[in-house]
N, C-alpha and C positions, 0 to 999 in steps of 0.2 A: 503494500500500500504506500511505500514510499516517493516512487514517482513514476510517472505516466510514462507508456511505453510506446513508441511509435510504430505502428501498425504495418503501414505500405512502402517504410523506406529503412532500405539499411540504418542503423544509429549512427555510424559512423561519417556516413554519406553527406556532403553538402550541395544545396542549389548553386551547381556552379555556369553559368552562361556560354563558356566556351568549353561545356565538356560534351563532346564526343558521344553518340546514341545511333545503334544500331538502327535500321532502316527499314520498316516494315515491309517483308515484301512476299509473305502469304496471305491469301485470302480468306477470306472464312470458310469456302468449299474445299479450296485447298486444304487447309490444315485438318477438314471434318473428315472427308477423303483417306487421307493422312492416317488419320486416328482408326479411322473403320479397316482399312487394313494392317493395320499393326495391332490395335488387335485380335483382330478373326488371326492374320498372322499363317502361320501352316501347322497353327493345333489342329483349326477344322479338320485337316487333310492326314493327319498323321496320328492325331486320336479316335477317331470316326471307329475304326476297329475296335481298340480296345473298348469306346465306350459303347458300341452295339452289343458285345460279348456280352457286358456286364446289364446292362438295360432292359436289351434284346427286344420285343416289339415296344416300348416304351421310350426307344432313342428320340423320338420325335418330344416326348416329354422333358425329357433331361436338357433337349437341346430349349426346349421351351424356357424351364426354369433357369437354367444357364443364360440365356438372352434378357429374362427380365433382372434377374441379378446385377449385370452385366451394365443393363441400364438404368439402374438404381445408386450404381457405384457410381457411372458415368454423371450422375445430375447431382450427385453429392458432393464428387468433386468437382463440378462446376461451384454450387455454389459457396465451397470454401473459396474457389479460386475469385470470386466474387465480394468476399470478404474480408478477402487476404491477396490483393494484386500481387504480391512478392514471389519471387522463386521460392520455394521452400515454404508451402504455406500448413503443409504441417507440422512445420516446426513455431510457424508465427501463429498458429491458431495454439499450441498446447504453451506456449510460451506466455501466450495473453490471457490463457482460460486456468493456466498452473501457477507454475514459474519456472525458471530461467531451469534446472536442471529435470525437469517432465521434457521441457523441448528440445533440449540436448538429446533425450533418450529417445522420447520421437523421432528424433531428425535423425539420428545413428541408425535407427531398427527402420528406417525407408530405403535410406541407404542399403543395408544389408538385404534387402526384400526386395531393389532393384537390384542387385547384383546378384542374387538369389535365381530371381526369375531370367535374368538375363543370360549366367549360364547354364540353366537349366534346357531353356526352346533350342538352341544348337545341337547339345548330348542327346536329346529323345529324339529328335527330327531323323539321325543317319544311322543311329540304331534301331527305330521300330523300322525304318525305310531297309536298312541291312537285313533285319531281320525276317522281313516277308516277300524281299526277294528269292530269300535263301529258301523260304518253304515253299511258296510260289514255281521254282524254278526244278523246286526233287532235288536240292543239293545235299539236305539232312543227311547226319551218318548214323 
């Protein structure tokens, strides 16, 4: 409660006239584009097997509740991003709603959860692809 914490701008950051700002140069189809495939991504195409296996006539379902999730995540974090213009705004939202070390731990465990999922879609993509080449083709021994 000691003093007020600045929402949408670095703390350190000043209004300086001659500094230098990237140039906007995606659209908003563009960027939505963007977002729709990265993330459908090549889970659709690389999970569709295992998740019929497990589903089986219910995949239409799973794909259903998977989409509305999906889009629930998607309008959630709009409206953080809405509330919180900054890069890292979930580290500015636990920062403003805790303090100073909740947002630390938030902003580390995002971190780790994009790097998480980031090497994750590479390792399953060439392995379940490797994998059902090899049954697909009679190479099993």
């Amino acid at each position: 409660m000691g003093h007020e914490k600045s929402i949408g701008m670095n703390p350190g950051a000043r209004a300086d006239p001659e500094r230098h700002e990237l140039r906007r140069s995606l659209g908003f189809w563009q960027v939505t584009i963007s977002g729709i495939g990265i993330v459908i991504g090549a889970g659709i195409y690389v999970l569709i097997g295992p998740a019929t296996e497990e589903a089986q006539n219910a995949v239409w379902l799973a794909f259903v509740m998977a989409a509305l999730l999906s889009a629930l995540t998607g309008l959630s974090y709009a409206e953080l991003a809405g509330m919180f213009p900054s890069a890292g705004a979930e580290y500015a939202f636990a920062r403003h709603a805790f303090n100073e070390f909740t947002g630390f731990v938030v902003g580390w465990m995002m971190i780790a959860a994009n790097l998480i999922a980031a090497a994750a879609s590479p390792s399953v993509s060439p392995t379940t692809f490797a994998t059902s080449s090899i049954s697909i083709c009679g190479l099993e021994q």
